[in-house]
C-alpha positions in Angstrom: 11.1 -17.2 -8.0 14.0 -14.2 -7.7 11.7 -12.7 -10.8 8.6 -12.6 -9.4 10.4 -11.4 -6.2 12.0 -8.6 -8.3 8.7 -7.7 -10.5 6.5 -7.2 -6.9 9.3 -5.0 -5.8 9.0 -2.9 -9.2 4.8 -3.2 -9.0 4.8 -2.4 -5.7 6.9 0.5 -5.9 4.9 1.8 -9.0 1.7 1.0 -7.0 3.4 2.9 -3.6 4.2 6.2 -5.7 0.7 6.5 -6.6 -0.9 5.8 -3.2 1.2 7.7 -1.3 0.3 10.8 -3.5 -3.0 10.3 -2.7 -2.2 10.5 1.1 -0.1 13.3 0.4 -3.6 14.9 -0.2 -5.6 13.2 2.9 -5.9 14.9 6.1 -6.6 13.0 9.3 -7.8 14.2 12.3 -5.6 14.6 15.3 -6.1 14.5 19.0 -6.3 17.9 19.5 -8.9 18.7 16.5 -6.8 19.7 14.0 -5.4 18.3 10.9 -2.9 16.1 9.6 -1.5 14.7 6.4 -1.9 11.2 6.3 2.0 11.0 5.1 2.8 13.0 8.2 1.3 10.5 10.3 2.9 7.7 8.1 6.2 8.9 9.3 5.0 9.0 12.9 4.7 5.4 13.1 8.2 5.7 13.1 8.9 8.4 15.4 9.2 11.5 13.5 7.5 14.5 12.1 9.2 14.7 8.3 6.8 14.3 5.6 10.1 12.9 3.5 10.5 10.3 6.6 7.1 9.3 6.0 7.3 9.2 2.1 10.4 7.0 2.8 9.1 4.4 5.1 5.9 4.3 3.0 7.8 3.2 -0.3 10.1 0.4 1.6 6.9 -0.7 2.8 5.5 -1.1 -0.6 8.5 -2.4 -1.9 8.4 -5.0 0.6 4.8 -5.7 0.3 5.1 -6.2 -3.3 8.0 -8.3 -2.8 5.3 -10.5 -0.6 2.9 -10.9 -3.1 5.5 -11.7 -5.8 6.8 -14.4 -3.8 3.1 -15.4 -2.4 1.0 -14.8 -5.7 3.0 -14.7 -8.6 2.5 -17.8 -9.9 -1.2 -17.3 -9.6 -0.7 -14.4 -11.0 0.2 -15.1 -14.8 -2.2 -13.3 -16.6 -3.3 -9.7 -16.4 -7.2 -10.1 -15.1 -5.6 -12.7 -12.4 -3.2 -10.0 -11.5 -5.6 -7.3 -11.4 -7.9 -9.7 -8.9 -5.0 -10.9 -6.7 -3.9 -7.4 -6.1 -7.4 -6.2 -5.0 -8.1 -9.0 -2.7 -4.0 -8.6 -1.3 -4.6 -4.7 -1.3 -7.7 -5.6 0.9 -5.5 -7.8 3.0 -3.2 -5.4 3.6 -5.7 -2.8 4.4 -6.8 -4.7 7.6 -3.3 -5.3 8.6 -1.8 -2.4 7.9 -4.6 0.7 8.1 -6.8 -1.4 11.0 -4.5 -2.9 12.8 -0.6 -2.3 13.0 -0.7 1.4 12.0 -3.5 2.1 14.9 -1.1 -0.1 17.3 1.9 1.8 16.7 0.5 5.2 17.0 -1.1 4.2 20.3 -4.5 3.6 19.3 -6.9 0.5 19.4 -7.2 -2.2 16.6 -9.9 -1.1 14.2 -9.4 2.6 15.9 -10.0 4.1 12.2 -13.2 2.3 11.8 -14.7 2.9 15.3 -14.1 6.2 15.7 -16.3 8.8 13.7 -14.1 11.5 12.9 -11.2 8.6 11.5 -14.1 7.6 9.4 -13.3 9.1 6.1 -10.0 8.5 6.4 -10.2 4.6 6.8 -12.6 4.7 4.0 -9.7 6.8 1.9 -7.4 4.2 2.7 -9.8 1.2 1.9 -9.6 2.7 -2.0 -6.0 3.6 -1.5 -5.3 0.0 -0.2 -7.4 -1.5 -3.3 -5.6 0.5 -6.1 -2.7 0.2 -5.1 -3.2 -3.6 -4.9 -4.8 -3.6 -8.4 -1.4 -1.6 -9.7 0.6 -4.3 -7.6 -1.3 -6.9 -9.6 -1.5 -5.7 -13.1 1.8 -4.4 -13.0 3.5 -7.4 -11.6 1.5 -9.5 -14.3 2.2 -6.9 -17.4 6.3 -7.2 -16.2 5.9 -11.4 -15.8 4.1 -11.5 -19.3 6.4 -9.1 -21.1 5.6 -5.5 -22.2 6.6 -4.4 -25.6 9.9 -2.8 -25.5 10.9 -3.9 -22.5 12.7 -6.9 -20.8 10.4 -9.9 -19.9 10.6 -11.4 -16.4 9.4 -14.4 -16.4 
C-alpha cells in the first residue's frame, strides 16, 4: 500500500511537470478582456498573483492526486495498458472536479463556468486534454514503477 502511495506521488508529479507546462502556454480570458496564463490563474485560487505560486500549488496538487489514485487504483492498476486506462478515466474524473467545479468555485465563478461560458471555451477544452494526459502519464507511469523499469528499483 505505502508503494503504490509512493509510485502515484512520483507519476503524478511526472504527469504534473508536463501539464503544467502546457498551461504555462494557455491563456484564459479574464473579466476585463484580456489575457491570462492559466498557471497565473492556478495560483489565484490561492490568493496570489506569482506564476511560481501557481506552479507550486499545481505540483502538490498532482502529487496529492497521484497519491489518490495510487492508493485508489493501484492494484487495478498492475499492468501498463490498465494503467494507461485508469489514468484516462481518473484524469477525466479529475477534470470535472477540479477544472468544472472546484477551480470555478474558488475563483468566484459558477460550477461548470468554463463550459458555459463561450470565451472559457477553449480553455476548458485545453484542460479536458491536459486532464487526460496527465492521467495517462499518472497511469502508465505509476504501472511502469509497480512493474519494474530496467535499471531502476521495483516498487511493488
Amino acid at each position: 500500500m505505502h508503494s503504490d502511495i509512493r509510485n502515484g506521488i512520483v507519476s503524478g508529479l511526472v504527469g504534473g511537470v508536463v501539464f503544467g507546462i502546457m498551461m504555462q502556454m494557455m491563456n484564459a480570458p479574464t473579466p476585463e478582456g484580456g489575457q491570462m496564463p492559466m498557471m497565473a490563474m492556478v495560483a489565484k485560487v490561492v490568493r496570489s498573483d506569482s506564476v511560481i505560486v501557481g506552479w507550486f500549488y499545481h505540483l502538490f496538487n498532482s502529487a496529492v492526486i497521484g497519491a489518490i489514485f495510487g492508493w485508489l487504483l493501484g492494484s487495478r492498476s498492475h499492468s501498463f495498458g490498465a494503467g494507461l486506462g485508469w489514468g484516462a478515466v481518473y484524469g477525466f474524473v479529475w477534470w470535472i472536479l477540479g477544472a468544472l467545479i472546484l477551480m470555478p468555485i474558488f475563483l468566484g465563478m459558477p460550477p461548470f463556468a468554463p463550459v458555459q461560458m463561450e470565451p472559457m471555451q477553449p480553455v476548458a477544452m485545453g484542460s479536458l486534454a491536459g486532464h487526460l494526459i496527465y492521467g495517462v502519464i499518472l497511469g502508465g507511469g505509476f504501472a511502469m514503477l509497480k512493474q519494474g523499469i530496467p535499471g531502476l528499483t521495483r516498487h511493488p
